[in-house]
C-alpha positions in Angstrom: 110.9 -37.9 12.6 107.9 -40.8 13.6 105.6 -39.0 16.1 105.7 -39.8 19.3 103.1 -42.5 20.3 100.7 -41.0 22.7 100.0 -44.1 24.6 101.3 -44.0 28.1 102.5 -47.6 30.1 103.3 -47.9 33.8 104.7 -50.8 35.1 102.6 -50.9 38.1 100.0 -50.8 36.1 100.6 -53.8 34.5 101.9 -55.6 37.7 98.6 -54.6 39.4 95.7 -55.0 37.1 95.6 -59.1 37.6 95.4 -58.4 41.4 92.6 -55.5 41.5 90.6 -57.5 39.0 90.2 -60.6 41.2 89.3 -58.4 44.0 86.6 -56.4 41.8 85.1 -59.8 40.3 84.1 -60.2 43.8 82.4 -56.5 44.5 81.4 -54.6 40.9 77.6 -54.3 40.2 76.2 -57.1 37.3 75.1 -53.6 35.4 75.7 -50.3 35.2 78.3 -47.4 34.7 81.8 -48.0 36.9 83.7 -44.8 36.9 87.9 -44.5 37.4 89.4 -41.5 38.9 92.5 -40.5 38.2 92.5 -43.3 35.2 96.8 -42.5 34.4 98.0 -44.0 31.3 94.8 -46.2 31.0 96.0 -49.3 31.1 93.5 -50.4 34.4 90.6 -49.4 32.3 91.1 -51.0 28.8 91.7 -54.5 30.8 88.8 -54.6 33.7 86.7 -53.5 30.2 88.0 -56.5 28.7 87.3 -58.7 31.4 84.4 -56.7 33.0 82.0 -56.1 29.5 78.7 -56.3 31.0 79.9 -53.3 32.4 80.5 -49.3 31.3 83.7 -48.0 31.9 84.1 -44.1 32.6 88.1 -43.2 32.8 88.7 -39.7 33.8 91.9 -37.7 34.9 92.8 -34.1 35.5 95.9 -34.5 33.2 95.3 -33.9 29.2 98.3 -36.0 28.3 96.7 -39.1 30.6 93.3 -38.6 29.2 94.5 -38.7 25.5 96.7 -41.7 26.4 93.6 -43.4 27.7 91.8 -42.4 24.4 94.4 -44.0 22.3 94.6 -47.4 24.3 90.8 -47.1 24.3 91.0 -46.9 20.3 94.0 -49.3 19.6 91.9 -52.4 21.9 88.7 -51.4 20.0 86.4 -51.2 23.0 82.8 -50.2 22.7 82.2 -49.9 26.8 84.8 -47.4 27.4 83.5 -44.1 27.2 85.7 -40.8 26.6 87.9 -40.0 29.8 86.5 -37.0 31.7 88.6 -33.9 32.8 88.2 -34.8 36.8 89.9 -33.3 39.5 89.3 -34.6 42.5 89.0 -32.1 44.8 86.9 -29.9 42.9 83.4 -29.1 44.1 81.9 -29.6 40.9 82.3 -33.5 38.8 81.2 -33.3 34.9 78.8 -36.6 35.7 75.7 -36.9 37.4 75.6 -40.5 38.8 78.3 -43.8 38.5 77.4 -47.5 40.1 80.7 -48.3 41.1 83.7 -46.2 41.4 87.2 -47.0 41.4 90.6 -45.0 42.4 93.9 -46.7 42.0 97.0 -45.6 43.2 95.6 -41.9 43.7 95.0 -41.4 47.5 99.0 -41.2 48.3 99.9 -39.2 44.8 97.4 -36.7 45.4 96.6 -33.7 48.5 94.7 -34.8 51.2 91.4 -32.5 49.8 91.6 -34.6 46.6 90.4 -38.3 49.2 88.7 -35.8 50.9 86.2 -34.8 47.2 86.7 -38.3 46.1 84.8 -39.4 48.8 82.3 -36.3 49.6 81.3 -37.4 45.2 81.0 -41.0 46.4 78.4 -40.5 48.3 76.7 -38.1 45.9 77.1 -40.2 42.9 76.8 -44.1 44.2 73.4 -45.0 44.9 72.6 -46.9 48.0 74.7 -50.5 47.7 77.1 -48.6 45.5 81.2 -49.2 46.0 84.0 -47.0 46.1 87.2 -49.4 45.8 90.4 -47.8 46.3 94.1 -49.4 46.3 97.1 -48.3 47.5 99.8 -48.1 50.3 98.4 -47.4 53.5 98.9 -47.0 57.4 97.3 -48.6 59.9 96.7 -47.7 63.3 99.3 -50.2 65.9 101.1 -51.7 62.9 104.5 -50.6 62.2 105.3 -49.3 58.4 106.5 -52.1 56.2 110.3 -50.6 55.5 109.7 -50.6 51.4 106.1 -48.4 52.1 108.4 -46.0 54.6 110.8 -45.5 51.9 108.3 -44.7 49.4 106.4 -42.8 51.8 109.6 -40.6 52.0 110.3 -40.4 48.5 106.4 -39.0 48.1 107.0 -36.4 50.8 110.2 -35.1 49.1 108.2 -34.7 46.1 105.4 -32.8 47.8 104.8 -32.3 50.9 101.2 -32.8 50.4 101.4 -36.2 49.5 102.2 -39.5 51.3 100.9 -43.0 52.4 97.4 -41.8 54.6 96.1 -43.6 57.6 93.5 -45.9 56.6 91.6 -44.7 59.6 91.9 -41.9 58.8 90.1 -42.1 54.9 87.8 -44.0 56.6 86.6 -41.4 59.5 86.5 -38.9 56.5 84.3 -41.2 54.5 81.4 -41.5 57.0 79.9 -37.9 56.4 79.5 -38.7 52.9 77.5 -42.0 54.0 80.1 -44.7 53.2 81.7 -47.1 54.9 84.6 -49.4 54.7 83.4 -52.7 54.5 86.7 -54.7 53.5 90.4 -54.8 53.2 92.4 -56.6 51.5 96.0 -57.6 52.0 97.3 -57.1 47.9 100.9 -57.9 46.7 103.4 -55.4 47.5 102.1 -54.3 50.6 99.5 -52.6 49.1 95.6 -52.8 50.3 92.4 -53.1 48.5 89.8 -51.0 50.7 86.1 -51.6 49.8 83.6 -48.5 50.6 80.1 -49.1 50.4 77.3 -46.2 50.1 74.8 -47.2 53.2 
């Protein structure tokens, strides 16, 4: 029997990455390292490499399957900014990296606890230097507007999965980001219902 190919694809992913990458033309550094937190299959990080190579591309993700998925899109696209995805979980006190110039998290902040936003940001503001971005995208609340109905449903179907997951208050992330020294500095409105939310490091 062939073996199986260890490349991951999401669909969103690839319904997505056009979207994110017009918005990140507009914010990413002219240099530097951008690092990608929970990177999934790796299909966002082989294509902003692509279209981004000035820049370095760190992918990381808790999950060993994810991170030798990214590893094998990495390989079959032959890119030389893409360095080896990290084993990063969010909420852990302690990140394998020292320093990034731009960070990115797609599609994490619902999928995840509320203490994995919580470290994401609290490393933000260790790891950006002062002018640095943290862009996530995602579903999100916010405050005196009423759930689009196909972000409710979804926000359902997350809950039944675990209960520690769901569509966050953006006022919420962004009240939890101001400790670490960032704040939210755009949003915006993406296909789908989804948002692109622009932290900068003050």
């Amino acid at each position: 029997m062939p073996s199986q190919d260890p490349k991951l694809t999401s669909p969103s992913a690839l319904r997505n990455r056009g979207p994110i990458a017009d918005l990140l033309r507009h914010v990413l550094p002219d240099s530097g390292t951008v690092l990608e937190i929970a990177s999934g299959s790796g299909e966002h990080v082989i294509h902003f490499a692509s279209l981004f190579p000035h820049l370095v591309w760190q992918p990381s993700d808790p999950s060993p399957q994810a991170r030798a998925s990214t590893l094998h899109w990495v390989q079959a696209e032959a890119l030389g900014n893409v360095l080896p995805p990290l084993d990063i979980d969010a909420s852990s006190q302690t990140w394998p990296i020292e320093r990034a110039d731009a960070m990115i998290a797609i599609n994490m902040v619902h999928i995840s606890p509320w203490p994995a936003t919580q470290g994401l940001l609290k490393a933000a503001g260790k790891l950006l230097p002062a002018g640095g971005i943290l862009v996530l995208y995602g579903p999100y609340r916010r405050q005196g507007r009423p759930l689009e109905p196909s972000n409710a449903e979804f926000d359902a179907s997350l809950r039944a999965r675990n209960p520690e997951w769901g569509i966050r208050l953006l006022e919420d992330v962004a009240r939890a980001a101001e400790p670490a020294g960032l704040a939210m500095t755009s949003v915006t409105e993406m296909p789908a219902n989804n948002l692109g939310v622009v932290f900068t490091r003050q």
